[in-house]
C-alpha positions, 0 to 999 in steps of 0.5 A, spaced: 313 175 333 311 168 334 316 162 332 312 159 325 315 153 327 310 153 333 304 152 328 307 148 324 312 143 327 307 140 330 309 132 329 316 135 326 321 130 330 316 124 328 314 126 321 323 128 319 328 123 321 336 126 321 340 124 315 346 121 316 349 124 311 347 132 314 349 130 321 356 126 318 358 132 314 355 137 320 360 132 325 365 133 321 365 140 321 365 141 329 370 137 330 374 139 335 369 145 337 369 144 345 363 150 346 358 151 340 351 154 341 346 152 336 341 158 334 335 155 331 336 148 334 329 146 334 329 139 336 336 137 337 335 133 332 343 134 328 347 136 335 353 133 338 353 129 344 359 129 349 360 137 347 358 143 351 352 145 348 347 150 349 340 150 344 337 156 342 330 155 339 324 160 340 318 155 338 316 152 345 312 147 340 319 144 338 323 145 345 317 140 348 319 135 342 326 135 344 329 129 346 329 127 354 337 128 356 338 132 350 343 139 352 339 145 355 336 150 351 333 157 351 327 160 348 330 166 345 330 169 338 338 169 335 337 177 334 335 176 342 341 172 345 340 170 352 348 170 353 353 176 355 358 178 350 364 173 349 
């Protein structure tokens, strides 16, 4: 299966811009959340800093446009998880 977003999310991280609302309910949500795995992560563009975090993300196209310093990520597919059961 080929990630759509390696077609179509090109110029994605300079074309979308974050929504400070989104991200202020997002944040809020996590708060108090010590681990997270973000599946579908894209460009990190809505993940916590100072968390422990690993991005999921199958688009190679949207893993190169991740921020330098942004958490490591994983090509995989959410039906495909590359982590041992918890």
């Amino acid at each position: 299966m080929e990630p759509i977003y390696d077609s179509i999310g090109v110029n994605y991280a300079v074309t979308r811009c974050t929504d400070p609302t989104i991200a202020q309910q997002l944040y809020a949500a996590l708060q108090g959340a010590t681990r997270i795995v973000n599946i579908g992560a894209g460009t990190g563009s809505y993940e916590p800093e100072n968390v422990d975090l690993v991005a999921v993300e199958p688009s190679a196209q949207m893993i190169a446009q991740r921020p330098v310093g942004a958490h490591p990520v994983e090509q995989a597919f959410a039906e495909e998880l590359p982590f041992a059961d918890n």
